[in-house]
C-alpha positions in Angstrom: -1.7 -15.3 11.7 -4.0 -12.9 13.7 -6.7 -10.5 12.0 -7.1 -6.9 13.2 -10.7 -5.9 13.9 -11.2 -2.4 14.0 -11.5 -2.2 17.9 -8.2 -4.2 18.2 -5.9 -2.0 16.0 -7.4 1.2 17.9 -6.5 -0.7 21.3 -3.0 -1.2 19.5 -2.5 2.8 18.8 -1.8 5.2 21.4 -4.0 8.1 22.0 -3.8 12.0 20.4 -3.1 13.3 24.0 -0.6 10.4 24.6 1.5 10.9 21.3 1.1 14.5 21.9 1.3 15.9 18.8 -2.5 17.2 18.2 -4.7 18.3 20.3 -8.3 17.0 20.4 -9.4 20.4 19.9 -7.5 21.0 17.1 -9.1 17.6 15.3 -12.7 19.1 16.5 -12.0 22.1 14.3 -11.0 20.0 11.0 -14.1 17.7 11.7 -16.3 21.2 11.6 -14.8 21.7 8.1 -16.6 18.7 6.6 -20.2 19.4 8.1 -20.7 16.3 10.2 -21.8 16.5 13.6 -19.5 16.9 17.1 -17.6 13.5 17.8 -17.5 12.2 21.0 -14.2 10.2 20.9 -11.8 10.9 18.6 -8.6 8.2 18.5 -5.8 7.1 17.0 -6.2 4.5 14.2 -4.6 2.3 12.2 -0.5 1.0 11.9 0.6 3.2 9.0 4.2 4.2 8.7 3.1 7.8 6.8 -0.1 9.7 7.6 -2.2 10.5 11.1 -4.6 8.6 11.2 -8.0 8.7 13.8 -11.4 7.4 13.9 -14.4 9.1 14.7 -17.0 7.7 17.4 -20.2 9.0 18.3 -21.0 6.3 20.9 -24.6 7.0 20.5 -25.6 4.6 18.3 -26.3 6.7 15.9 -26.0 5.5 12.2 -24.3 7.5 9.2 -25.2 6.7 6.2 -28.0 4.2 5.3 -26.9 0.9 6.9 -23.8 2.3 7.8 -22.0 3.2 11.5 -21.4 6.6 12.5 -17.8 5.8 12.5 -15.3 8.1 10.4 -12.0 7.7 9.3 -10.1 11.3 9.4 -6.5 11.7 7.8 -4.3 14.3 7.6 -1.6 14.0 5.1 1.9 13.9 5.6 3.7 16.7 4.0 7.1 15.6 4.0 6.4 12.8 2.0 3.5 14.4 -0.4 5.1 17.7 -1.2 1.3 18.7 -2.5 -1.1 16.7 -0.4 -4.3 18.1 -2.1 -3.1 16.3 -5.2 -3.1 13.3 -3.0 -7.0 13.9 -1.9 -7.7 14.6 -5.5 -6.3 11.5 -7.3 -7.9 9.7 -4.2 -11.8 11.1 -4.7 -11.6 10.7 -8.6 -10.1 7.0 -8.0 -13.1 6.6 -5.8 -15.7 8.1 -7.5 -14.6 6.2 -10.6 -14.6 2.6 -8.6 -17.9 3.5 -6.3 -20.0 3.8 -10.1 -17.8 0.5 -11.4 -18.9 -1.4 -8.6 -22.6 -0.3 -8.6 -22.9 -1.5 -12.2 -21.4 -4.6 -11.3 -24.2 -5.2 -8.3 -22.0 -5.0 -5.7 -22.2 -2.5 -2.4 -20.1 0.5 -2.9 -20.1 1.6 0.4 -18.9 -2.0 1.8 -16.4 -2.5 -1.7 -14.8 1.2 -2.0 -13.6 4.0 0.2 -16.3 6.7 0.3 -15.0 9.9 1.1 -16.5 13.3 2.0 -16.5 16.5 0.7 -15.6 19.7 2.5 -18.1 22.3 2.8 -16.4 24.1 0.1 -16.9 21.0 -2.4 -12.7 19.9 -2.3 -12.0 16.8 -1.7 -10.3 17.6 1.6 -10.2 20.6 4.4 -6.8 22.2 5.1 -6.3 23.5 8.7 -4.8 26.8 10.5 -1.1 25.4 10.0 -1.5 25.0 6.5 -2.4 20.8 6.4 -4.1 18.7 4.3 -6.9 16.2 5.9 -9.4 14.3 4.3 -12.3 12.1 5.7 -13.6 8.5 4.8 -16.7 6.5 6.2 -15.3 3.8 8.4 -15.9 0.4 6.8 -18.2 -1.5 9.5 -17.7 -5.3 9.8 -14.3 -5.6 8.0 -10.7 -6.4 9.5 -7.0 -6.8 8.0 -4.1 -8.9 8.5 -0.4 -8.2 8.9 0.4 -11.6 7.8 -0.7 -14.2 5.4 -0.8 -17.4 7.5 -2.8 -19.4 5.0 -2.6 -20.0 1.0 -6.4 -19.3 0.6 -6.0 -15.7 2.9 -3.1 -14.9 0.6 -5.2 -16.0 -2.6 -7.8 -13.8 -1.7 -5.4 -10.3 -1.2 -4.0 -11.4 -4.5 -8.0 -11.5 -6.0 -8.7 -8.0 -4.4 -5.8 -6.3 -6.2 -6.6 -8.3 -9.2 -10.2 -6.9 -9.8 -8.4 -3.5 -8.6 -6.8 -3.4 -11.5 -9.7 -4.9 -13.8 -12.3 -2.3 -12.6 -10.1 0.5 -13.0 -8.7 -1.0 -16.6 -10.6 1.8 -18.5 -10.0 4.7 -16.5 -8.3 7.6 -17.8 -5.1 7.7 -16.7 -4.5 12.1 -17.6 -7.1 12.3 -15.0 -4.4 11.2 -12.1 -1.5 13.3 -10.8 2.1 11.6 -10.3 1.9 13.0 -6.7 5.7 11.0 -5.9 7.7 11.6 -9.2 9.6 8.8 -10.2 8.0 6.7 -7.3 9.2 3.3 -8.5 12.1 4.4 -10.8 14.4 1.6 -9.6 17.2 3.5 -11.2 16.8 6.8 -9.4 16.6 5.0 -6.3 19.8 3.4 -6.6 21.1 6.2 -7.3 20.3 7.9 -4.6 21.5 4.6 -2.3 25.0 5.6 -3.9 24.4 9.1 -2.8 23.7 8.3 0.4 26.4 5.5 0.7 28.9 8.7 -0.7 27.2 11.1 2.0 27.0 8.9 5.0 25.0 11.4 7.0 24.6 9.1 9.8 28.1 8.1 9.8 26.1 4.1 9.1 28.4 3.3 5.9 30.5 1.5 7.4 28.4 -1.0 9.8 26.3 -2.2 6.6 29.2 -2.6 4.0 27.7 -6.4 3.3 23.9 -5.1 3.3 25.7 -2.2 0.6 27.5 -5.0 -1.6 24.1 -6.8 -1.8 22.5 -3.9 -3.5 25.5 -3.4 -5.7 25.7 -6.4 -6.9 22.0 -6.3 -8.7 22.6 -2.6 -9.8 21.7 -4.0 -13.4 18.4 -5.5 -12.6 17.1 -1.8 -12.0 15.7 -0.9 -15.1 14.6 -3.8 -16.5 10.9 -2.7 -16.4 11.7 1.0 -16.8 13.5 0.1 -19.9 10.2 -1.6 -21.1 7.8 1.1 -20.3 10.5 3.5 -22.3 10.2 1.1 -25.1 6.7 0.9 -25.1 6.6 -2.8 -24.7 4.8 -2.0 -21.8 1.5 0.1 -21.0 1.0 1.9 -18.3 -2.7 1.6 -15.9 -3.6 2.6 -12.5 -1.4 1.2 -10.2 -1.8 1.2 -6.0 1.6 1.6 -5.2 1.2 -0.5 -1.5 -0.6 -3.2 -2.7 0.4 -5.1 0.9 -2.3 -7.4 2.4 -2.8 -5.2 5.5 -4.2 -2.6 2.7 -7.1 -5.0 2.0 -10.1 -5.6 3.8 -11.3 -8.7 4.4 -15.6 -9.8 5.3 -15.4 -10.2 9.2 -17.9 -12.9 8.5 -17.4 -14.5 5.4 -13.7 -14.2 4.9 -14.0 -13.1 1.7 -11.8 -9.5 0.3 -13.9 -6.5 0.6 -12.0 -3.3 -0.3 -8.6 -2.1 -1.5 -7.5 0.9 0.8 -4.7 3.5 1.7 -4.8 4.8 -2.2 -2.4 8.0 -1.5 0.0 6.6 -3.9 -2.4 6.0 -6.6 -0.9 6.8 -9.9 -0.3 5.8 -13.2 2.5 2.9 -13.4 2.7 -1.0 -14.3 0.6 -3.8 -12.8 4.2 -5.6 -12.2 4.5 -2.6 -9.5 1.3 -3.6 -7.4 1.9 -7.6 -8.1 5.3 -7.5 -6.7 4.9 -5.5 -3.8 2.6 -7.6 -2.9 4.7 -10.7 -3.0 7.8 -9.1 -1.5 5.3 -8.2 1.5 3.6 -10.8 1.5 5.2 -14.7 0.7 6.6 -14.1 3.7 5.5 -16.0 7.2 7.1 -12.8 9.4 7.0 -9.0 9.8 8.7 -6.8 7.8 11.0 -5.4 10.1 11.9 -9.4 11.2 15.3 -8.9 13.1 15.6 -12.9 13.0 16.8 -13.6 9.4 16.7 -17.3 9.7 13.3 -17.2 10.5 12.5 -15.4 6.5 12.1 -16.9 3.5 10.6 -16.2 0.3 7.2 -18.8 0.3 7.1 -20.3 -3.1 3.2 -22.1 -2.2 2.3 -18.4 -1.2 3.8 -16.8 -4.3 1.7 -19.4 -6.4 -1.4 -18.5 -4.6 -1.2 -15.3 -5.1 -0.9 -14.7 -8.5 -4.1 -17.3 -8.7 -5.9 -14.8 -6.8 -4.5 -12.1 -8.9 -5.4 -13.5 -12.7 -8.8 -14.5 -11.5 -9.6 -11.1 -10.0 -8.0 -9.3 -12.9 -9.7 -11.8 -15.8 -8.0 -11.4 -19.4 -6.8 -8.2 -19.1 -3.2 -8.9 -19.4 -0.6 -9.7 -22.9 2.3 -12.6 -22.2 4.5 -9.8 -22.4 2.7 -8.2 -18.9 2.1 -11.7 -17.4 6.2 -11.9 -17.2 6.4 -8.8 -16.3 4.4 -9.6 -12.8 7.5 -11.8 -12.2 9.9 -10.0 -12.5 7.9 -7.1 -10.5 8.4 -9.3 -7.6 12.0 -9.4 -7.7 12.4 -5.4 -8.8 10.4 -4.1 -6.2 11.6 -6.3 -3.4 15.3 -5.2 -4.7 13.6 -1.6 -4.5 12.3 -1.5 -1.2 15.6 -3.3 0.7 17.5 0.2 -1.7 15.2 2.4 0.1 14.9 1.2 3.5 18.9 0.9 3.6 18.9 4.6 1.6 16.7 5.5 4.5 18.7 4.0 7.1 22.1 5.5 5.6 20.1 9.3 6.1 19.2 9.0 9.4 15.9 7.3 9.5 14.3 10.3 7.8 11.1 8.9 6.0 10.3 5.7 7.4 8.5 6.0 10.9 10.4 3.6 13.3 10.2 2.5 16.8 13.2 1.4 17.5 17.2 1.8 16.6 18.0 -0.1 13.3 14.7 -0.7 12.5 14.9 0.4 8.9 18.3 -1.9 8.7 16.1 -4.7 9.7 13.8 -4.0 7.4 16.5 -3.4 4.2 18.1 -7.3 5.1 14.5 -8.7 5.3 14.3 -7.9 1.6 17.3 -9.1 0.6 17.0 -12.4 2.4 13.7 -12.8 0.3 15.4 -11.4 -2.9 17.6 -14.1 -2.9 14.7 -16.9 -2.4 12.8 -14.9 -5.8 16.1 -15.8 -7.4 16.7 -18.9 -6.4 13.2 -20.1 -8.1 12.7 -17.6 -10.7 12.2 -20.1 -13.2 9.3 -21.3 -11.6 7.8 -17.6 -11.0 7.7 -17.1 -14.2 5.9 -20.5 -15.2 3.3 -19.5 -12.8 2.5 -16.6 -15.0 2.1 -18.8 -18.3 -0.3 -17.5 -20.5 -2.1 -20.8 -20.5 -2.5 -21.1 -17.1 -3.6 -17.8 -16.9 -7.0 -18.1 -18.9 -7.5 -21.3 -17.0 -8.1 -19.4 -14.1 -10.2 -16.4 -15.3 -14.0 -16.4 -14.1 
């Protein structure tokens, strides 16, 4: 286990001239867009698979906002996955807007707790560029880091708490005010069946290397729309949902440990609370990386799983029916099979959506997910006694 301070992940990232791909000058003329003064070093930022990411330095010592750093979180939005990015910015600001008054009535610091992003000069939530993209800007959150990994029970816990009150501050929102940027985002069923098309296609000419990794999927075809089949039903409702509720999207009190703010909202939308629950879980009760080529070193943590979903009632309080608390269960085994469907999907195109550094990365990634699939399975009795009602209101604040 190792946190990320700010200044270590931007040591981590290369630079704009090294990857080569924008030109400071070109950044200089987004910044001017949003009305804040001429940055003196302008760097990559962050380990995000998706968007560009950069941070803003002055270097001066100069402060922001009121007992805030100069620094500045700048974005721009990747196209190919958000086919309309400045619905994206929009769902974001209202999201943010929403949480930054929830927290203020609650006495908390809403600049500390909540993204605070910026206006454009025009008033949109975002500035679009020459070549036609989308970039928004945030104020950089001083004194926080994130992890990768959850080495500890208590760190896990506390991930689990800060998407827990997530969900409880944002249980009143109105959900017609958010746009379903990613249609179908976690429609198991449409995603398998695009795997099938892709195992039909075989673009990359990959089929036939990864016929076990395919027969894995195929065998829990049926397990796809479990939850869809619910929300059809109405058995059960809908709420804001994160969409990557990993721990590495929460940051954590450089000096007291303690969760500070839920990020990277792009895929905010409406969905289930099993959604953000059980990526969490498939991310996180787990003591390696994602893309872990060692498969003996990965298993599903059962402690870690049962720390989590403590941290999760008690942030979320009483918000949630039997019928939702079982749900969170079987969210972990849905979206765990979902992600190893689209990381093999991905991997069977050609490594088309996924950034990745290496060859058969994404492959890595897809048997990670099934070796922890079959762990969830394995001790799915026990998951689900976790999430007892009972227990549940023992642990509310």
């Amino acid at each position: 286990m190792h946190p990320f301070t700010a200044e270590e992940k931007q040591e981590k990232q290369p630079t704009a001239a090294e990857k080569q791909d924008i030109q400071p000058d070109e950044i200089r003329e987004v910044i001017s867009s949003f009305g804040i003064p001429e940055y003196e070093w302008i760097r990559r930022y962050g380990n995000g698979h998706i968007n560009d990411t950069y941070l803003l330095e002055r270097g001066d010592g100069d402060r922001g906002l009121p007992g805030q750093d100069s620094r500045y979180i700048l974005q721009r939005i990747n196209r190919s996955v958000f086919v309309h990015p400045e619905e994206v910015a929009e769902n974001v600001w209202r999201i943010t807007q929403y949480l930054h008054r929830a927290v203020r009535e609650t006495g908390g610091d809403p600049f500390r707790e909540v993204l605070t992003v910026f206006p454009a000069k025009d008033g949109k939530p975002y500035a679009r560029d020459s070549n036609g993209d989308v970039w928004r800007l945030s104020l950089f959150i001083h004194g926080s880091m994130s992890y990768e990994i959850a080495g500890t029970p208590a760190l896990f816990a506390s991930s689990g708490e800060a998407f827990g009150h997530f969900q409880y501050l944002l249980k009143d929102f109105d959900l017609s005010g958010l746009t379903e940027t990613i249609p179908d985002f976690h429609n198991t069923p449409k995603r398998y069946q695009r795997f099938e098309e892709a195992v039909r296609k075989d673009m990359a000419g990959r089929a036939a290397g990864v016929s076990k990794e395919i027969e894995e999927i195929r065998s829990r075809s049926s397990v796809c729309s479990i939850l869809t089949d619910q929300i059809h039903s109405g058995l059960l409702r809908r709420s804001v949902t994160h969409n990557d509720s990993k721990l590495n999207n929460v940051l954590f009190d450089r000096e007291t440990g303690r969760p500070l703010c839920v990020i990277d909202l792009d895929t905010v939308m409406p969905g289930l609370a099993a959604y953000d629950f059980g990526d969490s879980i498939r991310f996180g009760a787990n003591h390696n990386l994602e893309d872990e080529p060692d498969l003996d070193r990965v298993e599903f943590d059962f402690s870690l799983y049962e720390a989590y979903a403590e941290g999760f009632l008690k942030g979320s309080g009483a918000i949630f029916e039997e019928r939702e608390l079982h749900s969170l269960a079987w969210g972990a085994r849905i979206i765990t099979l979902e992600q190893a469907i689209r990381f093999l999907t991905d991997y069977l195109e050609g490594d088309r959506y996924y950034r990745t550094d290496r060859e058969g990365q994404n492959l890595d990634r897809a048997r990670v997910q099934i070796k922890l699939l079959r762990g969830m399975e394995e001790q799915f009795r026990q998951m689900l006694a976790v999430l007892d009602p009972a227990r549940a209101l023992q642990v509310t604040p």
